[in-house]
N, CA, C and O atoms as a GROMACS GRO file, in nm:
protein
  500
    1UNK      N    1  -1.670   0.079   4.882
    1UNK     CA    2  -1.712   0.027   4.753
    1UNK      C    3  -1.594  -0.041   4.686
    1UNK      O    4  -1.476  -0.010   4.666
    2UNK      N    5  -1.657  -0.129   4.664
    2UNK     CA    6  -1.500  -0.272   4.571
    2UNK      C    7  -1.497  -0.205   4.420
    2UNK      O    8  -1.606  -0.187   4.365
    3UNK      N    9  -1.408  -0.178   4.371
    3UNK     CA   10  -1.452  -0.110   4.239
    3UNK      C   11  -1.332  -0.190   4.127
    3UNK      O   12  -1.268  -0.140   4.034
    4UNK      N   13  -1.335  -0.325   4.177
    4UNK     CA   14  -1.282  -0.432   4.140
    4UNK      C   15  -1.376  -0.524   4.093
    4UNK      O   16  -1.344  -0.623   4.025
    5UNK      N   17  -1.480  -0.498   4.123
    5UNK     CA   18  -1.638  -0.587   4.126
    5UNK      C   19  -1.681  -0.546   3.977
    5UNK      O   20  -1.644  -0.430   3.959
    6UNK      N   21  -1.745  -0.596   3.865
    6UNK     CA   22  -1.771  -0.614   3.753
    6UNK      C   23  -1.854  -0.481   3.742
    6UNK      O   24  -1.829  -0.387   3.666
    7UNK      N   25  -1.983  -0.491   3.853
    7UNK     CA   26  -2.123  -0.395   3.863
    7UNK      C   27  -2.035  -0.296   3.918
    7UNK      O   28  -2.104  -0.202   3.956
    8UNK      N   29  -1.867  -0.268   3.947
    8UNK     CA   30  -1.838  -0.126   3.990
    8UNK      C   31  -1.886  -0.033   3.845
    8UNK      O   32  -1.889  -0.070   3.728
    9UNK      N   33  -1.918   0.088   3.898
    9UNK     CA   34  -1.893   0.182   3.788
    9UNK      C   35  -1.815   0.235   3.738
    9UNK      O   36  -1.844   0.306   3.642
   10UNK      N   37  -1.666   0.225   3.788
   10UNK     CA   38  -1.566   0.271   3.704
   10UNK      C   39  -1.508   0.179   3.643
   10UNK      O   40  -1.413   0.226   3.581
   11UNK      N   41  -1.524   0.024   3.624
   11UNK     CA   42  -1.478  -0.063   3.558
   11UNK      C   43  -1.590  -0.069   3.436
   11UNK      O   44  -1.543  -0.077   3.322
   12UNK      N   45  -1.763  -0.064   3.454
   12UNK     CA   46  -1.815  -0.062   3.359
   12UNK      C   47  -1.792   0.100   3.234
   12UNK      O   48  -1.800   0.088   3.112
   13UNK      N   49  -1.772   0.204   3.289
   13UNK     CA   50  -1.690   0.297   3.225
   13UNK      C   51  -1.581   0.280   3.138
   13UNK      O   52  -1.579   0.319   3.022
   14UNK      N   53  -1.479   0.214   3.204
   14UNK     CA   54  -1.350   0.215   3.154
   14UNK      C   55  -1.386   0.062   3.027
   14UNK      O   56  -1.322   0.050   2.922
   15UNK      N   57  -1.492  -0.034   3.069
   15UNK     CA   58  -1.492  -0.113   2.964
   15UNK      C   59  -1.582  -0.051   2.825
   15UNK      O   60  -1.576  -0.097   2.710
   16UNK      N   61  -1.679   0.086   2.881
   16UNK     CA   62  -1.709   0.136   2.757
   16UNK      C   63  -1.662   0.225   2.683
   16UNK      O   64  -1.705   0.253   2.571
   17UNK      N   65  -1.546   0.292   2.755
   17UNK     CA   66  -1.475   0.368   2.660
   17UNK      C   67  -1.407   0.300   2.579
   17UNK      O   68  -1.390   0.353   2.470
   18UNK      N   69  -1.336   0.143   2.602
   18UNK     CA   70  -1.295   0.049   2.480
   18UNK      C   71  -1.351   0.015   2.424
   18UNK      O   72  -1.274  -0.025   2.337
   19UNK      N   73  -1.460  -0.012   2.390
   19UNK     CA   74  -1.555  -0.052   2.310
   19UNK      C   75  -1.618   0.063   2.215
   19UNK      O   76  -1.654   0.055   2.097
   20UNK      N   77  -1.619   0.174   2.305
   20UNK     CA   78  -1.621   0.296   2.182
   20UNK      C   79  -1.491   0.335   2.091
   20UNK      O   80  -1.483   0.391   1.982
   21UNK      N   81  -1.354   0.263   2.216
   21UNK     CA   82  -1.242   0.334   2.094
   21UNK      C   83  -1.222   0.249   1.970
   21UNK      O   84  -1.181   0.292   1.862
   22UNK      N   85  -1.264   0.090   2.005
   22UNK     CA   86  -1.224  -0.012   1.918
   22UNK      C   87  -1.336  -0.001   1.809
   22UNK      O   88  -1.293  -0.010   1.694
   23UNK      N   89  -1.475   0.019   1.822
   23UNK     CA   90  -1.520   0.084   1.738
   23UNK      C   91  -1.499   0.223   1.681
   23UNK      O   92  -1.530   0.222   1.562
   24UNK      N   93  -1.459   0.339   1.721
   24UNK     CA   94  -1.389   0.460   1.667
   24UNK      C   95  -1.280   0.368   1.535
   24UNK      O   96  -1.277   0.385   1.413
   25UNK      N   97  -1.212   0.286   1.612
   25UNK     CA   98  -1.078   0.289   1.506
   25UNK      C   99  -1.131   0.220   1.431
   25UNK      O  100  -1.084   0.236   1.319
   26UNK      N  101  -1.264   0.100   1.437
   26UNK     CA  102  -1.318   0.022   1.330
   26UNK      C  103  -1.350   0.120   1.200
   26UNK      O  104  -1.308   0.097   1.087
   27UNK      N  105  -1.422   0.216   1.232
   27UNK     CA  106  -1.500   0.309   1.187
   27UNK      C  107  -1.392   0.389   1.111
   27UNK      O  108  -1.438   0.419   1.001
   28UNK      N  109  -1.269   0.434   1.125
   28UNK     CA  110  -1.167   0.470   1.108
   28UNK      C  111  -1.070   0.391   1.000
   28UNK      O  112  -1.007   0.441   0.907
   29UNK      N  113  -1.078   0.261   1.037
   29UNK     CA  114  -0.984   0.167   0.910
   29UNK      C  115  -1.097   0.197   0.802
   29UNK      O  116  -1.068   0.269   0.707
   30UNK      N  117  -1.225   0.145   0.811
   30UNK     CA  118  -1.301   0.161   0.712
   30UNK      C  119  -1.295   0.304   0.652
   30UNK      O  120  -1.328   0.300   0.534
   31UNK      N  121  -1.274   0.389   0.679
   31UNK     CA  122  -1.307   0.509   0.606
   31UNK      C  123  -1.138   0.522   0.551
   31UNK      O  124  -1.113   0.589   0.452
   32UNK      N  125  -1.068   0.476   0.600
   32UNK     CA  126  -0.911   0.505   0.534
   32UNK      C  127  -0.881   0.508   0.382
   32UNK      O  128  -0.928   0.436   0.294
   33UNK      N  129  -0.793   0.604   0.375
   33UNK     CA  130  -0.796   0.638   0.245
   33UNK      C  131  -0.651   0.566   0.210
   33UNK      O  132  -0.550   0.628   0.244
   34UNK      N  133  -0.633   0.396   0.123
   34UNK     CA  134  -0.551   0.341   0.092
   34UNK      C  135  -0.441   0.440   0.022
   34UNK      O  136  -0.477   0.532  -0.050
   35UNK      N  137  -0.306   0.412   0.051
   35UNK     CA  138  -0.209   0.527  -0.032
   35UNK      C  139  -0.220   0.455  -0.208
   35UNK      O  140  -0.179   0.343  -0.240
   36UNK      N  141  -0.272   0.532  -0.279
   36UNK     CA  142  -0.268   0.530  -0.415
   36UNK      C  143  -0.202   0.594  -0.458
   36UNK      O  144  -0.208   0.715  -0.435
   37UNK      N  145  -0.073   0.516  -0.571
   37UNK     CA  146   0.027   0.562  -0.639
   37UNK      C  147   0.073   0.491  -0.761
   37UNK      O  148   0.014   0.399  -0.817
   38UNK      N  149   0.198   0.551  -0.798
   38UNK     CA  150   0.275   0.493  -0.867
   38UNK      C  151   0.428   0.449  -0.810
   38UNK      O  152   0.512   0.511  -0.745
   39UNK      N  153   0.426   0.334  -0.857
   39UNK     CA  154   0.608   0.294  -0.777
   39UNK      C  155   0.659   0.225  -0.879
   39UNK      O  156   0.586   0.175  -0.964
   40UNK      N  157   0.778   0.216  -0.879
   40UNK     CA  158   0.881   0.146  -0.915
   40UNK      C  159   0.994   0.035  -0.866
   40UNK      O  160   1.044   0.043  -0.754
   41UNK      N  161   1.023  -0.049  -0.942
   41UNK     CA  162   1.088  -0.159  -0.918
   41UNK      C  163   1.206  -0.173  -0.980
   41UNK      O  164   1.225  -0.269  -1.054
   42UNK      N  165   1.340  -0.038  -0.949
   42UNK     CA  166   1.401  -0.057  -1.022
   42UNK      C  167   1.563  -0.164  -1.034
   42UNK      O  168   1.631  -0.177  -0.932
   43UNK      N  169   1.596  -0.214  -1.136
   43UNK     CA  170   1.743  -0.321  -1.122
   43UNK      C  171   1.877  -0.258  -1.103
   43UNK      O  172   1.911  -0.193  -1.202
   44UNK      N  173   1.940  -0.257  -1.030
   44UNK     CA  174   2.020  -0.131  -1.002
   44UNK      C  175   2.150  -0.194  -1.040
   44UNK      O  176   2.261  -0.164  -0.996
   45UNK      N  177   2.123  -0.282  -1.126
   45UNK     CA  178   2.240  -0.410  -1.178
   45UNK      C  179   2.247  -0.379  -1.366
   45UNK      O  180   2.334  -0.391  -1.453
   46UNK      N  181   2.126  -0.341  -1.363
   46UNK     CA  182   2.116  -0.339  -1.555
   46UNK      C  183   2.064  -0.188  -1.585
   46UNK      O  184   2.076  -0.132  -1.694
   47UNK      N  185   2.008  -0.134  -1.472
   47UNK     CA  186   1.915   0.000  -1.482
   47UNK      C  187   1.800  -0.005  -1.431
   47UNK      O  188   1.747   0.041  -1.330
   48UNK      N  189   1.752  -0.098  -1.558
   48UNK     CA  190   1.615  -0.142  -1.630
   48UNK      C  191   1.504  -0.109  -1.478
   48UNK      O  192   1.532  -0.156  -1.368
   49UNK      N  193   1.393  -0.031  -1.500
   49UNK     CA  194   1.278  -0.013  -1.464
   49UNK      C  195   1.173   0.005  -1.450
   49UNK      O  196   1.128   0.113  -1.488
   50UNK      N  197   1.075  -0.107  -1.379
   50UNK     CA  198   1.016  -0.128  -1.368
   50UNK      C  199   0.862  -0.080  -1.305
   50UNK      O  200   0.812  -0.124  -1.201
   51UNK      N  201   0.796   0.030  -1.403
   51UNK     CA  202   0.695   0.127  -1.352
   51UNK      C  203   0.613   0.128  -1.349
   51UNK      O  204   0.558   0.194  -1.438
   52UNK      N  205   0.490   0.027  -1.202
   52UNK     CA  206   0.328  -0.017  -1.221
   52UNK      C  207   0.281   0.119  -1.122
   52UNK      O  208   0.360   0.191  -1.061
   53UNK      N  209   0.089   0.135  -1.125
   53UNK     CA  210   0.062   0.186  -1.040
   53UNK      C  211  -0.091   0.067  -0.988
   53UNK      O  212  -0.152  -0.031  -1.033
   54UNK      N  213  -0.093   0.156  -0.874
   54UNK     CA  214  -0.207   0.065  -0.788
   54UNK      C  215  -0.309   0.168  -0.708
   54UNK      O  216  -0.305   0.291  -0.707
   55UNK      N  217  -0.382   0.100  -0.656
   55UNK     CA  218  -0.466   0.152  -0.597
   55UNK      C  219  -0.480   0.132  -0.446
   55UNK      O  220  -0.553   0.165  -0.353
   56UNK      N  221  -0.375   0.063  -0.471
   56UNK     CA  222  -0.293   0.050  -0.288
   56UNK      C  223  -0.182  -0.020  -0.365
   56UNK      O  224  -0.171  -0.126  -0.428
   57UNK      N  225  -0.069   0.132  -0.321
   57UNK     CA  226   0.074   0.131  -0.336
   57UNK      C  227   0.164   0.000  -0.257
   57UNK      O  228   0.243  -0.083  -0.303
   58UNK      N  229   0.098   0.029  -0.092
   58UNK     CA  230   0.192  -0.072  -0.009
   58UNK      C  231   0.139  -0.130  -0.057
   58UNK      O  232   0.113  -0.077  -0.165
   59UNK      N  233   0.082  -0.253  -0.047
   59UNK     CA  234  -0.020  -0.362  -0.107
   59UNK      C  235   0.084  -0.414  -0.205
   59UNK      O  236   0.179  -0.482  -0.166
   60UNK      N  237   0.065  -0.378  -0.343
   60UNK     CA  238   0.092  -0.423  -0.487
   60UNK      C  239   0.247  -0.402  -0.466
   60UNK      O  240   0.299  -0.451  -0.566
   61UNK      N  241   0.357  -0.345  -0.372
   61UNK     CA  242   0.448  -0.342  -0.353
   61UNK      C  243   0.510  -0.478  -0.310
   61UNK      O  244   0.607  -0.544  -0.349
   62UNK      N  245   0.403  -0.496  -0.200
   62UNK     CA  246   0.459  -0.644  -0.074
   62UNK      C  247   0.479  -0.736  -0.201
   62UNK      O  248   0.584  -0.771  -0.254
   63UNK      N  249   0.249  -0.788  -0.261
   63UNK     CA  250   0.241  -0.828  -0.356
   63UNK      C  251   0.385  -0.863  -0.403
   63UNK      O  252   0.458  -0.940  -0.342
   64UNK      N  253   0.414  -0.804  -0.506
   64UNK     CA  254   0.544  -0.789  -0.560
   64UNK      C  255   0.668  -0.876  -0.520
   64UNK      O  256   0.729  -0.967  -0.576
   65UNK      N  257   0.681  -0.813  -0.401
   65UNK     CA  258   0.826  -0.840  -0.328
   65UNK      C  259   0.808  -1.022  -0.313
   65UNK      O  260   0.895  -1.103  -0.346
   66UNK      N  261   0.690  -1.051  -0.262
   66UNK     CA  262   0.646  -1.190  -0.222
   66UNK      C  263   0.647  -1.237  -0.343
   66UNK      O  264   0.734  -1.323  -0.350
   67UNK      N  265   0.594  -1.222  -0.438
   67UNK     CA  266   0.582  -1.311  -0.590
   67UNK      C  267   0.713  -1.310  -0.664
   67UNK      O  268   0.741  -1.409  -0.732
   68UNK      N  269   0.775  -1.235  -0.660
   68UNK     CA  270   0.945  -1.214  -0.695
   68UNK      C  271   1.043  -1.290  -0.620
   68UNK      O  272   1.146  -1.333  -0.672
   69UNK      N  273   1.003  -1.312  -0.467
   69UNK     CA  274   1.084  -1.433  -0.361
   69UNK      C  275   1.071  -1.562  -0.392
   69UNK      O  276   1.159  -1.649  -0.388
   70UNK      N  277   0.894  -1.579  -0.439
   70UNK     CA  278   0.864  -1.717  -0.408
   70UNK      C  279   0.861  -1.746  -0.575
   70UNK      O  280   0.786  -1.832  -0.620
   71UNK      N  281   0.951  -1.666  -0.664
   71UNK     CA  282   0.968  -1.745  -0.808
   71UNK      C  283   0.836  -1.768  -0.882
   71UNK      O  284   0.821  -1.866  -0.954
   72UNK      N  285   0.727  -1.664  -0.861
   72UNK     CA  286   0.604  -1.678  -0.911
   72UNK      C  287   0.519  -1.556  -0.975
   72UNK      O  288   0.396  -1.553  -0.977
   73UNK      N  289   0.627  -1.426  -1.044
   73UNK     CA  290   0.602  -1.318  -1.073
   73UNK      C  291   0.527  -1.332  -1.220
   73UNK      O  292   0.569  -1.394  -1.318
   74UNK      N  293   0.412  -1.261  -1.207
   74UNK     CA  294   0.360  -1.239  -1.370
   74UNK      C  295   0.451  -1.218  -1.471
   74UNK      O  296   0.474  -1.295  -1.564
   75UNK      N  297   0.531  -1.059  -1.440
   75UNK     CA  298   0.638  -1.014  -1.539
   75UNK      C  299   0.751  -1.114  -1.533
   75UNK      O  300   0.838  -1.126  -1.447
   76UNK      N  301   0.731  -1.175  -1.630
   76UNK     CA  302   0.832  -1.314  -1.632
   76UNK      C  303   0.998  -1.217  -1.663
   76UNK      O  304   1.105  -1.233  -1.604
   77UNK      N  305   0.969  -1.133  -1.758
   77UNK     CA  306   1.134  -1.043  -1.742
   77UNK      C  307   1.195  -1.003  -1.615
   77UNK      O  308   1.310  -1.018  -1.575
   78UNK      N  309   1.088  -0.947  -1.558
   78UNK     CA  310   1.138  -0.918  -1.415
   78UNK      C  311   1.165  -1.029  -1.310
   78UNK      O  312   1.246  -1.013  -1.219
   79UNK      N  313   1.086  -1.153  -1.328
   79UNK     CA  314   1.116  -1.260  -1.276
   79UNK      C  315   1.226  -1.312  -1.285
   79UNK      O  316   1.280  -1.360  -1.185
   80UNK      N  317   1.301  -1.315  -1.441
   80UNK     CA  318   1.447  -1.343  -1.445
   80UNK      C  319   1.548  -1.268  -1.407
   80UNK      O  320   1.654  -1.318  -1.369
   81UNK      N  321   1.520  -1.101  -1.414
   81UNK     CA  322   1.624  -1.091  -1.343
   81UNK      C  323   1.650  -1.082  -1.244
   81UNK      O  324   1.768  -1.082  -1.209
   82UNK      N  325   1.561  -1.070  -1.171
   82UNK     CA  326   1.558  -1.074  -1.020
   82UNK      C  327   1.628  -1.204  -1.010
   82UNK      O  328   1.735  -1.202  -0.950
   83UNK      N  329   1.574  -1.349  -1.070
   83UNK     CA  330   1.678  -1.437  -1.054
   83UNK      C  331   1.828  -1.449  -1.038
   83UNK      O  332   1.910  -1.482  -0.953
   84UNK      N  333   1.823  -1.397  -1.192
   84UNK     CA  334   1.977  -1.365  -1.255
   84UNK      C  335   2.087  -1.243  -1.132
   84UNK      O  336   2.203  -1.253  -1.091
   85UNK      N  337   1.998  -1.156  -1.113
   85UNK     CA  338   2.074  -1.052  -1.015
   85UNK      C  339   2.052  -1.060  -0.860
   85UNK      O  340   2.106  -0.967  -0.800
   86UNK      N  341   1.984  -1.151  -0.780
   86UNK     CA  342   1.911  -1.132  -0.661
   86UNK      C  343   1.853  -1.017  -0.619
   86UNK      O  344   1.854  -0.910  -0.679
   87UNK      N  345   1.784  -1.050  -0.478
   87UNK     CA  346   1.689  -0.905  -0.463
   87UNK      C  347   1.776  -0.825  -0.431
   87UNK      O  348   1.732  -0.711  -0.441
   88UNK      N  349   1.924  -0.830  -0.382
   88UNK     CA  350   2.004  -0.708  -0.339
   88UNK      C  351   2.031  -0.595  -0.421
   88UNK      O  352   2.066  -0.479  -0.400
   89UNK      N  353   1.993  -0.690  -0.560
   89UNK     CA  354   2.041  -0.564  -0.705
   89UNK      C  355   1.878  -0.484  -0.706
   89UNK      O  356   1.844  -0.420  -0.805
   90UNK      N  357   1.805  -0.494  -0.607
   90UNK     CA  358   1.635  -0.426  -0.692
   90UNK      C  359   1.684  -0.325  -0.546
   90UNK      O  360   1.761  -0.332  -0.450
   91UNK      N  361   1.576  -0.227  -0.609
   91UNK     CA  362   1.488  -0.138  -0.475
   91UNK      C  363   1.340  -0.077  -0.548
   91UNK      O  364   1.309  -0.014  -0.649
   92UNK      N  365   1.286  -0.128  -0.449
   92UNK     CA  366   1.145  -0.050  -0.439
   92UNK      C  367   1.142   0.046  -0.429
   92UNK      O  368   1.214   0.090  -0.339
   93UNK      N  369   1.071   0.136  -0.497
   93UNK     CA  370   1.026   0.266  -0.432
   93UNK      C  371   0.902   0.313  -0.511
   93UNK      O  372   0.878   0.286  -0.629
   94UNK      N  373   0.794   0.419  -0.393
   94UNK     CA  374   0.682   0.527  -0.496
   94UNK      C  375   0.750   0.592  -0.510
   94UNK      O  376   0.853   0.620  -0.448
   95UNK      N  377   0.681   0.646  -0.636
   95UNK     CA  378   0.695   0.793  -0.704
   95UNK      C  379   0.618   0.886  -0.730
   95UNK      O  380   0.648   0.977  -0.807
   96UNK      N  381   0.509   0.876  -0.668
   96UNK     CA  382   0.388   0.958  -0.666
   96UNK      C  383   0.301   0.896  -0.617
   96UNK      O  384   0.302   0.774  -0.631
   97UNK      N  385   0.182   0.970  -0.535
   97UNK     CA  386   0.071   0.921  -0.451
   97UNK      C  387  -0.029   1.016  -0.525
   97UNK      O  388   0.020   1.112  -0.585
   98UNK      N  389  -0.152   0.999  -0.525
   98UNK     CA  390  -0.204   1.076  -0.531
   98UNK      C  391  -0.316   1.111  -0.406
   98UNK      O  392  -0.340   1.030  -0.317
   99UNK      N  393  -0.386   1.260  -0.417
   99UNK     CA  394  -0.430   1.250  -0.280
   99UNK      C  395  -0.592   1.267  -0.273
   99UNK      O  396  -0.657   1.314  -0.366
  100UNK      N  397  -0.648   1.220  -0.145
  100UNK     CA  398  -0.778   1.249  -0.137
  100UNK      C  399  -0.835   1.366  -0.211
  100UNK      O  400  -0.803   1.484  -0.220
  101UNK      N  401  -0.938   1.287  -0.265
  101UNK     CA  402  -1.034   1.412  -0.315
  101UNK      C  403  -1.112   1.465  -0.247
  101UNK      O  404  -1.118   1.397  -0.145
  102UNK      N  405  -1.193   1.565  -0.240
  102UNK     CA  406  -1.378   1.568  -0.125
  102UNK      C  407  -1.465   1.523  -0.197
  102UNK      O  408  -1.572   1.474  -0.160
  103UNK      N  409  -1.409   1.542  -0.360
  103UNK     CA  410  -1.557   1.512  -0.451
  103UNK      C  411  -1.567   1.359  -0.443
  103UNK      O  412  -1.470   1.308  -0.498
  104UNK      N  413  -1.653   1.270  -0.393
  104UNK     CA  414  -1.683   1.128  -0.398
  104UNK      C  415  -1.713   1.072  -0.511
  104UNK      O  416  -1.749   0.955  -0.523
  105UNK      N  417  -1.700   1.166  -0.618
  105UNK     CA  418  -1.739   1.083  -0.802
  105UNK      C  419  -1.581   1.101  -0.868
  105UNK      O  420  -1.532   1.062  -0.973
  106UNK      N  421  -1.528   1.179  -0.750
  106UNK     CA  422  -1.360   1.177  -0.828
  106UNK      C  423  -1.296   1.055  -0.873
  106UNK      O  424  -1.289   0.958  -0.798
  107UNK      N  425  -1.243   1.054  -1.007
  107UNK     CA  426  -1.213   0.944  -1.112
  107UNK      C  427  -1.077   0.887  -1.076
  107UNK      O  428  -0.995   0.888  -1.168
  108UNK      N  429  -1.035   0.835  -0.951
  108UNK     CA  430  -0.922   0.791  -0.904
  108UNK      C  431  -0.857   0.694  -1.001
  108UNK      O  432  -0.734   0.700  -1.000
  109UNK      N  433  -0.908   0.613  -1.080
  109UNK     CA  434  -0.830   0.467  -1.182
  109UNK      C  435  -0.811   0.571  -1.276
  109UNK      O  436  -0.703   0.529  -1.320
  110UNK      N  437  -0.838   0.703  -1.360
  110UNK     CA  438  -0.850   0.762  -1.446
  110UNK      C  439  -0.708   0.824  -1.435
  110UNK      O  440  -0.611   0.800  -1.507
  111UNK      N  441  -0.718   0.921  -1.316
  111UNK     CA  442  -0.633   1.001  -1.275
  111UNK      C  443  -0.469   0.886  -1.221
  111UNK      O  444  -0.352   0.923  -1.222
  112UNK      N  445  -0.511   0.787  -1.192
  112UNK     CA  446  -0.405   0.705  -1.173
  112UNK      C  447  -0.344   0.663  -1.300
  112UNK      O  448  -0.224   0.678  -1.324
  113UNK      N  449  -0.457   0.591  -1.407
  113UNK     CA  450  -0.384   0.554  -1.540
  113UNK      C  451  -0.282   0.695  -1.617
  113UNK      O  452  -0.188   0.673  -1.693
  114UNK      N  453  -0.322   0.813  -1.581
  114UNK     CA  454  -0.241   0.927  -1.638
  114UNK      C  455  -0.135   0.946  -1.544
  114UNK      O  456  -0.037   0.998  -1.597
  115UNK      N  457  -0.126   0.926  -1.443
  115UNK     CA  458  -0.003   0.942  -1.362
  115UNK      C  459   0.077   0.837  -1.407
  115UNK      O  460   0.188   0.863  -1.453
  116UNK      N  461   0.040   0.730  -1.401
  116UNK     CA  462   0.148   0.602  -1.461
  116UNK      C  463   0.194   0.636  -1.594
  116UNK      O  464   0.310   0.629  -1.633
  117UNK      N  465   0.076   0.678  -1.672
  117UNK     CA  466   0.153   0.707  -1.835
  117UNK      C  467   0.277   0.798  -1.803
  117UNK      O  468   0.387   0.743  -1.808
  118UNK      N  469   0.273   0.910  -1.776
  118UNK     CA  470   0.330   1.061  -1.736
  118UNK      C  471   0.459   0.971  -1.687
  118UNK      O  472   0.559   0.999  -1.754
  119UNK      N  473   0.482   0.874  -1.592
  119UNK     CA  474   0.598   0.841  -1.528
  119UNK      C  475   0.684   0.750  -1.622
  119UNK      O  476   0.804   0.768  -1.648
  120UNK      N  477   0.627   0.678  -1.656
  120UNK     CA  478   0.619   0.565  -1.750
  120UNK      C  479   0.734   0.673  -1.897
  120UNK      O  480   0.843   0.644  -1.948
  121UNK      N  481   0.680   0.744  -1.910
  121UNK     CA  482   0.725   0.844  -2.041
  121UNK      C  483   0.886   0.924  -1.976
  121UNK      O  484   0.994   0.945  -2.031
  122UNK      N  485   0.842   0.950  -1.853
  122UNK     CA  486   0.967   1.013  -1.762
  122UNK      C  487   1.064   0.959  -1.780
  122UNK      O  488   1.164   1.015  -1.824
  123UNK      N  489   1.052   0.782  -1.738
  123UNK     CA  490   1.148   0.695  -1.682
  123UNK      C  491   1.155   0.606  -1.839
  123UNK      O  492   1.230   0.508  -1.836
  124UNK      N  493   1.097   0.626  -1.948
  124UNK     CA  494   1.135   0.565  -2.082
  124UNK      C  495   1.118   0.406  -2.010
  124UNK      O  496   1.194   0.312  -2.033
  125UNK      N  497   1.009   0.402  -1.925
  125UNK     CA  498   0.998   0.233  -1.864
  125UNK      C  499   0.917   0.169  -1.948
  125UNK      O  500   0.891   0.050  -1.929
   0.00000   0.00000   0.00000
């Protein structure tokens, strides 16, 4: 038996276990639970910091990093100094995630806007 041949059965096997894993992991990104947090952007040249939260941490981080490179940041303060100091004077970092709930009516933007206040008050940002 040629089991090099398309109609072998261990090639039609081995092509449906990929097709179940690539759907598994489809099934898998979709259910992923984005890291939701709070981070900071702080100037390690003046102090001054900078304390948003998101609902996808990496995300609104890159966001960030990219709109701060390409001279096109909302926070026009932070836009200058990042000018004024380059990116070598910043560092990124979270400061809290928060974590899956089980309850599916759990108030994640709620519980996020109080984590940002809470940090926000910490860091006098």
């Amino acid at each position: 038996m040629d089991l090099s041949s398309p109609s072998s059965p261990a090639v039609v096997t081995d092509a449906a276990i990929g097709v179940r894993t690539r759907a598994e992991l489809k099934r898998q990104y979709k259910e992923a639970h984005p890291p939701m947090g709070v981070y900071a952007i702080r100037n390690l040249a003046t102090g001054q910091c900078y304390v948003q939260a998101s609902m996808n941490v990496e995300a609104a981080m890159n966001r960030d990093r990219f709109e701060l490179g390409f001279k096109g940041h909302r926070n026009l303060e932070l836009q200058r100094d990042w000018l004024a100091h380059g990116a070598d004077h910043f560092r990124f970092e979270v400061l809290d995630l928060l974590k899956k709930r089980v309850d599916p009516a759990f108030d994640y933007k709620s519980e996020l806007a109080s984590t940002l206040a809470l940090w926000r008050e910490e860091l006098q940002a």
